[in-house]
C-alpha positions as CSV (number, residue, x, y, z in Angstrom):
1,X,0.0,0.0,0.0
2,X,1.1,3.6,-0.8
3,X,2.1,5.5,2.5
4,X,-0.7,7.7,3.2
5,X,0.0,11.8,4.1
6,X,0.1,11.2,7.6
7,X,3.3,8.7,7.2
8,X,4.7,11.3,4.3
9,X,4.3,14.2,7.0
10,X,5.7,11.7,9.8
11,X,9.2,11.8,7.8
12,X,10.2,14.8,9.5
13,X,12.9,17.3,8.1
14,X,14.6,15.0,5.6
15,X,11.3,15.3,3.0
16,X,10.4,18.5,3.5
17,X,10.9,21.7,5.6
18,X,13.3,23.8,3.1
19,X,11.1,27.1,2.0
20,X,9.0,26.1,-0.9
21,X,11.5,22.8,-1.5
22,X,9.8,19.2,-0.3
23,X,12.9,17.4,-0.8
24,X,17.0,18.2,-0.6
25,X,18.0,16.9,-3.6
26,X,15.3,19.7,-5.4
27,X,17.3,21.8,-3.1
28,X,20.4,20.8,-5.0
29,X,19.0,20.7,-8.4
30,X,17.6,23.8,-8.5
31,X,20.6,25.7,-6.9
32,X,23.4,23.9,-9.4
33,X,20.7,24.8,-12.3
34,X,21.0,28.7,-10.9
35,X,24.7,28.4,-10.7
36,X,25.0,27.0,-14.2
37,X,22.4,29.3,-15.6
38,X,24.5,32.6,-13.7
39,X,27.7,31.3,-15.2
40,X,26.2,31.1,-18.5
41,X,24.2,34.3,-18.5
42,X,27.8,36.3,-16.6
43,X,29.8,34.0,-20.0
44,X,27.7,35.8,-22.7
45,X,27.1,39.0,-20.5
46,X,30.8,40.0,-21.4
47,X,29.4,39.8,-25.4
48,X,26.6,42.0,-24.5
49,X,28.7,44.7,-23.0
50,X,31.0,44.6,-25.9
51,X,28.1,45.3,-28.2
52,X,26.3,47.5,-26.0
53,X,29.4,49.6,-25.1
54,X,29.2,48.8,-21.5
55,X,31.7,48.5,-19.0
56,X,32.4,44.3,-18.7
57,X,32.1,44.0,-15.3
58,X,28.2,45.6,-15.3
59,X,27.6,42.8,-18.1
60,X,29.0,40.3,-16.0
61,X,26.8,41.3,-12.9
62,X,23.9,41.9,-15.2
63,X,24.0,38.3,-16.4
64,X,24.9,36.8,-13.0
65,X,21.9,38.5,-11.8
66,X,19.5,37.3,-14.5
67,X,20.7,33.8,-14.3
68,X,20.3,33.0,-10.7
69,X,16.8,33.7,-11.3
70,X,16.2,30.0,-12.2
71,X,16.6,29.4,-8.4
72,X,12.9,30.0,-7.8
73,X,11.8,28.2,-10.6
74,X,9.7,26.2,-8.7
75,X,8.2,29.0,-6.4
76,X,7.9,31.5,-9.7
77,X,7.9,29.8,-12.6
78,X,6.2,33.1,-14.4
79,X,9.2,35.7,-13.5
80,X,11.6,32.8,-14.8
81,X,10.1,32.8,-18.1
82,X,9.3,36.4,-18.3
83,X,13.2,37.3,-17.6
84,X,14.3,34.7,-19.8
85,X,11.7,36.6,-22.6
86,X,13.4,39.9,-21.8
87,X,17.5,38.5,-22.0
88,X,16.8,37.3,-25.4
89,X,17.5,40.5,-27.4
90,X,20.6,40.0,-25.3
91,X,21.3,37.0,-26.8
92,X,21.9,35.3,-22.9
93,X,20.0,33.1,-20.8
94,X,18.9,29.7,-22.9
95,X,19.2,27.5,-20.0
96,X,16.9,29.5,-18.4
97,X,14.6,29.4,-21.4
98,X,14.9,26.0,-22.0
99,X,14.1,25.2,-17.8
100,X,11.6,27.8,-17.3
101,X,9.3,26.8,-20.4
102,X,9.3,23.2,-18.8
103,X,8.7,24.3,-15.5
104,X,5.6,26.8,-16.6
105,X,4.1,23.8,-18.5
106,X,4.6,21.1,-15.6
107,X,2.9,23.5,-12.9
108,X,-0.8,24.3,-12.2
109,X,-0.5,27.8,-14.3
110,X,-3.4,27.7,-16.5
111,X,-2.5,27.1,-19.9
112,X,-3.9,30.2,-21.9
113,X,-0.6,31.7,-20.0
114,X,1.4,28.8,-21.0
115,X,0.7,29.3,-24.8
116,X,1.0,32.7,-24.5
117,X,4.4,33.0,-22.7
118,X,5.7,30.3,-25.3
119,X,4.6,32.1,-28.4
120,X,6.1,35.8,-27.0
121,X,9.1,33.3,-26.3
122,X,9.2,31.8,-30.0
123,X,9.1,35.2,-31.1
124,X,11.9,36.6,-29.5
125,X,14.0,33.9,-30.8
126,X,12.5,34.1,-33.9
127,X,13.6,37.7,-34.0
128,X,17.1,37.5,-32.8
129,X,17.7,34.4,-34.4
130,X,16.6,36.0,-37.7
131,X,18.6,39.0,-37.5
132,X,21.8,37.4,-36.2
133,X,21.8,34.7,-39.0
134,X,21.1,37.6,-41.5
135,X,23.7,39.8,-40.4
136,X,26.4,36.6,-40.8
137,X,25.2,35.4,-43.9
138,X,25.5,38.9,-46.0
139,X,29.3,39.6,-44.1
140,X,29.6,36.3,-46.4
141,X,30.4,37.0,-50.0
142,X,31.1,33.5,-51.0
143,X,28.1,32.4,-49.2
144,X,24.6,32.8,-51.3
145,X,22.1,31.2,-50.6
146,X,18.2,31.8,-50.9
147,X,15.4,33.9,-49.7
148,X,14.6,30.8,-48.0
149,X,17.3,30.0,-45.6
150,X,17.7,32.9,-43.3
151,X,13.6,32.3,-42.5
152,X,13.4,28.8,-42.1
153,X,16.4,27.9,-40.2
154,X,15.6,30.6,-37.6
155,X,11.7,28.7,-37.9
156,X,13.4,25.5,-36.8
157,X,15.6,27.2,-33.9
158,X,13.0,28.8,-32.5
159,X,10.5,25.9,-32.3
160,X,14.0,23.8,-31.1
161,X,14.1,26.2,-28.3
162,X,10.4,26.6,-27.2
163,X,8.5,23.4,-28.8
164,X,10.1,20.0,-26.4
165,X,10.6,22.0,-23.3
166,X,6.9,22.6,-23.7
167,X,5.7,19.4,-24.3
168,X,7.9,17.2,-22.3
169,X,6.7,19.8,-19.7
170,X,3.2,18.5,-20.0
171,X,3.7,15.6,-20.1
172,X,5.6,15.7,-16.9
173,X,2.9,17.7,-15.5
174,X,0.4,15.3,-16.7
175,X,1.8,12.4,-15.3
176,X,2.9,14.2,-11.9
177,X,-1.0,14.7,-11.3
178,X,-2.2,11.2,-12.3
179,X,0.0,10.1,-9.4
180,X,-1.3,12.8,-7.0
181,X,-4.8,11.5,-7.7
182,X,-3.8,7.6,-7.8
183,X,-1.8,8.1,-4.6
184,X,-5.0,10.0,-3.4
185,X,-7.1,7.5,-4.3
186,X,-4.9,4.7,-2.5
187,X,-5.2,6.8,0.4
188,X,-9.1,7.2,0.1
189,X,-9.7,3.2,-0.8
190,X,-6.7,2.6,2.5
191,X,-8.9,4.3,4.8
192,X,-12.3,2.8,3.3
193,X,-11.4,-0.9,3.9
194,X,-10.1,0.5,7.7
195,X,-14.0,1.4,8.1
196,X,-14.9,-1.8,6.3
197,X,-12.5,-3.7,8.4
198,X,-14.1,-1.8,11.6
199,X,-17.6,-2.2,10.7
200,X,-16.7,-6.0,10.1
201,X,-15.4,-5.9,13.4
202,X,-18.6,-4.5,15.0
203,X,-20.7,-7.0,12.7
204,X,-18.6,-9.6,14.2
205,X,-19.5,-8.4,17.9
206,X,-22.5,-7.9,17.5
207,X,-23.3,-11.4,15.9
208,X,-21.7,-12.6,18.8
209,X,-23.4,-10.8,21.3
210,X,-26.5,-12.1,19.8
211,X,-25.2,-15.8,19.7
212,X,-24.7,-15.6,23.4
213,X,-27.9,-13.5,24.1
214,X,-29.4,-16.8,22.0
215,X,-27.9,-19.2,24.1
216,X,-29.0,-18.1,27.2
217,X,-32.6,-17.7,26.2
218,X,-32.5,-21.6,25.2
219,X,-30.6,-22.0,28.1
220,X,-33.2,-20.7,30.3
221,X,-36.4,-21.8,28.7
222,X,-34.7,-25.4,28.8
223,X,-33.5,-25.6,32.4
224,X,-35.9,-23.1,34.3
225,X,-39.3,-24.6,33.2
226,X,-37.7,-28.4,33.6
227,X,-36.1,-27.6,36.8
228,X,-39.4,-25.7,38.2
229,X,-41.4,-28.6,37.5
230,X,-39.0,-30.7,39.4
231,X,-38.5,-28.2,42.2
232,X,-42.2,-27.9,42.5
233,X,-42.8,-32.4,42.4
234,X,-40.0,-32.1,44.7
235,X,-42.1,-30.1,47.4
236,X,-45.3,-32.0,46.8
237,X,-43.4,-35.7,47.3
238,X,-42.2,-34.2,50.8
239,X,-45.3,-32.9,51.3
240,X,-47.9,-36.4,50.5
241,X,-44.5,-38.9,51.4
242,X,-45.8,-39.6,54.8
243,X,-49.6,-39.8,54.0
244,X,-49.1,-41.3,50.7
245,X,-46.7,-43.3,49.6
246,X,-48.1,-44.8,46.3
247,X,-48.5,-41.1,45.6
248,X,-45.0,-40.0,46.6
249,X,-43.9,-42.7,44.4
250,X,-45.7,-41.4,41.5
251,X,-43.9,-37.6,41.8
252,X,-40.2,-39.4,42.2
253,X,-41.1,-41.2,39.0
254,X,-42.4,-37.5,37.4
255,X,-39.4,-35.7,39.0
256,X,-36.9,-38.3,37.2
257,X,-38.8,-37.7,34.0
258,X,-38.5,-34.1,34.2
259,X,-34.8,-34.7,35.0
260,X,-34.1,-37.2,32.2
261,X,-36.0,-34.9,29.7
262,X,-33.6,-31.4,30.7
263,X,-30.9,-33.2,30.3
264,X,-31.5,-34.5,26.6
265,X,-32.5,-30.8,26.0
266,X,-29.4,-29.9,27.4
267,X,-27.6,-32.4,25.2
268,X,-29.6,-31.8,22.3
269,X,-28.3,-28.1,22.4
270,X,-24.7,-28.4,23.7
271,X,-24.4,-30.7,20.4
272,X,-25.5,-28.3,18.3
273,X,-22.9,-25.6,19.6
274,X,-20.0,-28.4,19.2
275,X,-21.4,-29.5,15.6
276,X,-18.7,-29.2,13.1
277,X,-15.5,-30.5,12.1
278,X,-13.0,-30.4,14.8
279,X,-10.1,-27.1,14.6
280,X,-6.4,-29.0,14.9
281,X,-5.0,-24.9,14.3
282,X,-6.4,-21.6,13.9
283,X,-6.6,-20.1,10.2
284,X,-4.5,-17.1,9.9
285,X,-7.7,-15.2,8.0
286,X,-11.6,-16.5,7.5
287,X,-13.8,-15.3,5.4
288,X,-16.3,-13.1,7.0
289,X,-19.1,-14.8,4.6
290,X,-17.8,-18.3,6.0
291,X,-18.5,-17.1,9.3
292,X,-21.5,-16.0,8.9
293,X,-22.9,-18.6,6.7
294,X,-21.7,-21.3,9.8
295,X,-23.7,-19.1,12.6
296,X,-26.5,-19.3,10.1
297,X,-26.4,-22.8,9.7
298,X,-25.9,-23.3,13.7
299,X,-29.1,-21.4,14.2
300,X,-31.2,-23.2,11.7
301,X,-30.1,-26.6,12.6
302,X,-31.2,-25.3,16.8
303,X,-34.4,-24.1,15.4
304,X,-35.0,-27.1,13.0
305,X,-34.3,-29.5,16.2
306,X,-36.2,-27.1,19.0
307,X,-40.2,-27.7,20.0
308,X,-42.9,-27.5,18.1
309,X,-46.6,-26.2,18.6
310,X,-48.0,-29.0,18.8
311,X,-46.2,-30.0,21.9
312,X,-48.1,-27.4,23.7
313,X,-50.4,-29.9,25.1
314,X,-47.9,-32.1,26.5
315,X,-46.3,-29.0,28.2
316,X,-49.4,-28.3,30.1
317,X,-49.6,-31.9,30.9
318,X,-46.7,-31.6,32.7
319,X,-47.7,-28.2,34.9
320,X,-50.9,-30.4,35.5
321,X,-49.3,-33.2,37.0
322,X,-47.5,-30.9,39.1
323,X,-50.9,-30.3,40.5
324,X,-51.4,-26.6,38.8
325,X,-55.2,-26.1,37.3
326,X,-54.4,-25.5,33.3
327,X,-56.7,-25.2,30.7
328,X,-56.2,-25.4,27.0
329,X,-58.2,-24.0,24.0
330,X,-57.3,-23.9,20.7
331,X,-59.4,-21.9,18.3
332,X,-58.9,-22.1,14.1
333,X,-57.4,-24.9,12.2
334,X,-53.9,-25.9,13.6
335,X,-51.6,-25.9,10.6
336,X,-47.5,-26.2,10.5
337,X,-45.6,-22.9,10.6
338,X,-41.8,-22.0,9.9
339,X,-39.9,-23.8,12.7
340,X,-39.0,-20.1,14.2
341,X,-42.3,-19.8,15.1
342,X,-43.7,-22.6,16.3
343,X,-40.6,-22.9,18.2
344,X,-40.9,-19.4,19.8
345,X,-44.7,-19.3,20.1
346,X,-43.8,-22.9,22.3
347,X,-41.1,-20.9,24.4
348,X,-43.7,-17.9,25.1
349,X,-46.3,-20.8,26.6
350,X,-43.6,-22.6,28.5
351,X,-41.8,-19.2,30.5
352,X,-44.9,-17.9,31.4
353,X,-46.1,-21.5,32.8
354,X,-42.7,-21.1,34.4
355,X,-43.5,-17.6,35.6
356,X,-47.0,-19.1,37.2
357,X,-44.9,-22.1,38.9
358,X,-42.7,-19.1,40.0
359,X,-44.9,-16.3,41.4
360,X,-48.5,-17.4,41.4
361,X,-48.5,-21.0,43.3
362,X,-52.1,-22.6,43.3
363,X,-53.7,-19.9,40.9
364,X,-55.6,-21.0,37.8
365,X,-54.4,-20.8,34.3
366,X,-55.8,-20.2,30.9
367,X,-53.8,-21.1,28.1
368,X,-55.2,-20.2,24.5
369,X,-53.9,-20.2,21.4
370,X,-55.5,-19.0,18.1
371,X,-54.4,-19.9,14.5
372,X,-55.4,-17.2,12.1
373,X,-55.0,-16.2,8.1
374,X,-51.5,-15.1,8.2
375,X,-50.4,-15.2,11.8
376,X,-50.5,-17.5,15.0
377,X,-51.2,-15.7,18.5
378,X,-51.2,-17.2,22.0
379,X,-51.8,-15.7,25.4
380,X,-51.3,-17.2,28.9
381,X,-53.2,-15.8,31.8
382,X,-53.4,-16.2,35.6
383,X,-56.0,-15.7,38.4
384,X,-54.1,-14.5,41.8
385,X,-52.0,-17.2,43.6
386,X,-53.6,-19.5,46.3
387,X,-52.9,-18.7,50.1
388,X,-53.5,-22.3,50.9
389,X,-51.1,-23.6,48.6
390,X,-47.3,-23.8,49.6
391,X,-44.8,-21.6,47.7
392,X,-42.2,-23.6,46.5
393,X,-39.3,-20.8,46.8
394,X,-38.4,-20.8,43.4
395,X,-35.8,-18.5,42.8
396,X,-36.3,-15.6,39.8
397,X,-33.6,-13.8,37.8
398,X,-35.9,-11.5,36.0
399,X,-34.7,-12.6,32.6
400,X,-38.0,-14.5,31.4
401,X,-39.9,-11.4,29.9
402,X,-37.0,-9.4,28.4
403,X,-36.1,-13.1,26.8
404,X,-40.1,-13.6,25.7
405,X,-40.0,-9.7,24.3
406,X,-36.8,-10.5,22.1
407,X,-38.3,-13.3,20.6
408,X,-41.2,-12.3,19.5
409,X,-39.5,-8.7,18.3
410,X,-36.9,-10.6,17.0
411,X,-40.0,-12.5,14.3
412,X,-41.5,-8.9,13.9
413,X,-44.3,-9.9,16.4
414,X,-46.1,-7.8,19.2
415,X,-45.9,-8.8,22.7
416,X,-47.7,-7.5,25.6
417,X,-47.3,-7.9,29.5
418,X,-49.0,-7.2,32.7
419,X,-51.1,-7.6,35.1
420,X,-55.1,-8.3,35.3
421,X,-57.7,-6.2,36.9
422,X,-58.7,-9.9,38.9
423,X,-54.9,-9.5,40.8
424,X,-53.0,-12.5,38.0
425,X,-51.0,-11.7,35.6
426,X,-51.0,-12.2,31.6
427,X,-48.8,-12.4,28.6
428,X,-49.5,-12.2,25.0
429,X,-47.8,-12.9,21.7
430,X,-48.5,-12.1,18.1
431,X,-46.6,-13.5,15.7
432,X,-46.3,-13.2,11.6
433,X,-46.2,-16.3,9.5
434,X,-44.9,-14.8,6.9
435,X,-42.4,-11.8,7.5
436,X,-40.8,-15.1,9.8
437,X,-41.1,-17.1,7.2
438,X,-38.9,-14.5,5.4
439,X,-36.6,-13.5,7.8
């Protein structure tokens, strides 16, 4: 990857810091190009003040002066080419000339002032060129040649002198931007994947958050409802054990049922978490889409192996047998829905059955459920709790509602909680057939 600005202002006074110079060798260049272009111009100043009459050492300081104006090429690229323009008639400065056309054309100076800098430039030459070559041809008697050659060999100096440091000055400048805007581009697409690669990272997190927020509803509805049940035969075989032993034999059976039947739950959904082919070494990259299409394919196979609807009935056999009054009506045709739903609308039934074994020992339950055109609802609802009947101390985390609400949300369903006018408590569920059946 191309080092981004940051790094390139990181590099401290090596790359940059000299006036308007980034780097020390333009330093260099630029300030042997001056010297040259002084020695030159102070050379052919001792010409000029021959011609001109002037003393030779005002010559000589005239062209050193002009010269080391190629200095601030960089910084002025105009006043090098205009002073280059005005030392023609002096016949001195064609370093300069040559440098300062190229450095006008490879800068950010609009080209309308390019072209016309270059054409008052062709035309000096032109001029001097023409009148200089004229002047040596006719001082040559034996020399006669056409109208034609004084004209077109001062054509092809001039264009010698302004056309390639023009155009190779373009194309320098031309290339020098496509860089700037490739390197700016590498820059733009560095810090893009840096946002992907961070919002991948937050995907990530937040998949996992919900993986575990996942688990532990399963892990509830599995081992609170079981383990009520249990917890609740448990007080009732203490309870008859004395008066009734064929009885008390009857709730150990139920309790070992209800204890054999978590624990395949608990297997069932431990296996699903270790499904998979076994890691011998972690891969040094995976593909996000991987991981997501194996947390995908974990969820469906927990759904595709979780309860059904139709196993309602047997769960409020069981709160029966642990001696609660349930009853069960079922209104509209019972039909098969996407396993996400029947499998929640069978956890909403259970936790609140839970909550009742929980909070509301000895109070009556209504259980109803109601299969409709495009969606399945169900509501659970308690009278108040019994005096007469024992509480069986079941302990309450407070997680059984906020894990009921994120199911049903989690389908696109509405869910409602709260208590009844009569002093119980209900819970109700809505959920769509198919936006789950899309989702």
């Amino acid at each position: 990857m191309t080092a981004t600005g940051a790094d390139r202002d990181a590099a401290g006074s090596t790359t940059r810091g000299y006036w308007w110079w980034e780097r020390r060798r333009s330093v260099a260049l630029d300030v042997g190009l001056g010297l040259l272009s002084a020695l030159e111009c102070a050379l052919e100043g001792v010409e000029f003040a021959g011609d001109t009459g002037l003393p030779v050492p005002m010559g000589v300081l005239f062209g050193l002066f002009a010269g080391s104006v190629l200095v601030v090429r960089r910084r002025w690229p105009l006043a090098v080419v205009l002073v280059a323009i005005a030392t023609t008639p002096a016949e001195m400065g064609f370093l300069m000339g040559l440098v300062g056309l190229y450095t006008l054309a490879a800068s950010d100076v609009p080209r309308r002032i390019t072209a016309v800098l270059m054409g008052m430039s062709f035309a000096g030459t032109f001029i001097v060129t023409y009148v200089r070559l004229r002047q040596s041809v006719a001082q040559q008697d034996d020399f006669g040649p056409g109208d034609w050659y004084v004209p077109l060999i001062s054509l092809f100096m001039s264009l010698g002198l302004t056309a390639p440091p023009v155009l190779f000055g373009l194309y320098i400048g031309a290339r020098r931007r496509l860089m700037e805007s490739l390197r700016e581009r590498a820059d733009s697409l560095e810090r893009e994947l840096s946002l992907l690669a961070d919002r991948a990272e937050e995907r990530a997190e937040w998949a996992r958050t919900e993986e575990r927020h996942r688990i532990a509803r399963e892990m509830h509805d599995v081992v609170a409802h079981r383990v009520s049940l249990m917890v609740v035969h448990a007080a009732a075989l203490q309870a008859v054990a004395p008066k009734d032993p064929a009885k008390a034999v009857r709730n150990a059976a139920l309790v070992g049922d209800m204890g054999r039947q978590a624990l395949t739950e608990l297997r069932e959904m431990l296996g699903v978490l270790r499904a998979g082919d076994p890691v011998t070494a972690r891969p040094a990259s995976v593909p996000l889409a991987s991981v997501g299409q194996a947390a995908a394919a974990a969820a469906a196979a927990a759904t595709e192996d979780g309860p059904r609807l139709d196993e309602v009935e047997t769960l409020v056999g069981e709160s029966r047998a642990a001696g609660m009054t349930v009853e069960l009506s079922v209104d509209g045709e019972a039909r098969a829905y996407p396993p996400e739903v029947e499998q929640t609308a069978y956890r909403v039934v259970q936790e609140a059955l839970t909550n009742v074994h929980k909070h509301a020992a000895g109070a009556k339950t209504w259980v109803r459920l109601a299969h409709r055109g495009a969606e399945v609802a169900m509501q659970v609802e308690n009278g108040p709790s019994d005096a007469a009947t024992a509480d069986a101390g079941l302990p309450s985390g407070g997680n059984g509602l906020v894990g009921m609400r994120e199911r049903v949300q989690g389908l696109g369903g509405v869910f409602v909680s709260g208590p009844t006018d009569a002093g119980g408590f209900r819970v109700s569920a809505v959920l769509p057939v198919q936006g789950a059946a899309a989702a």
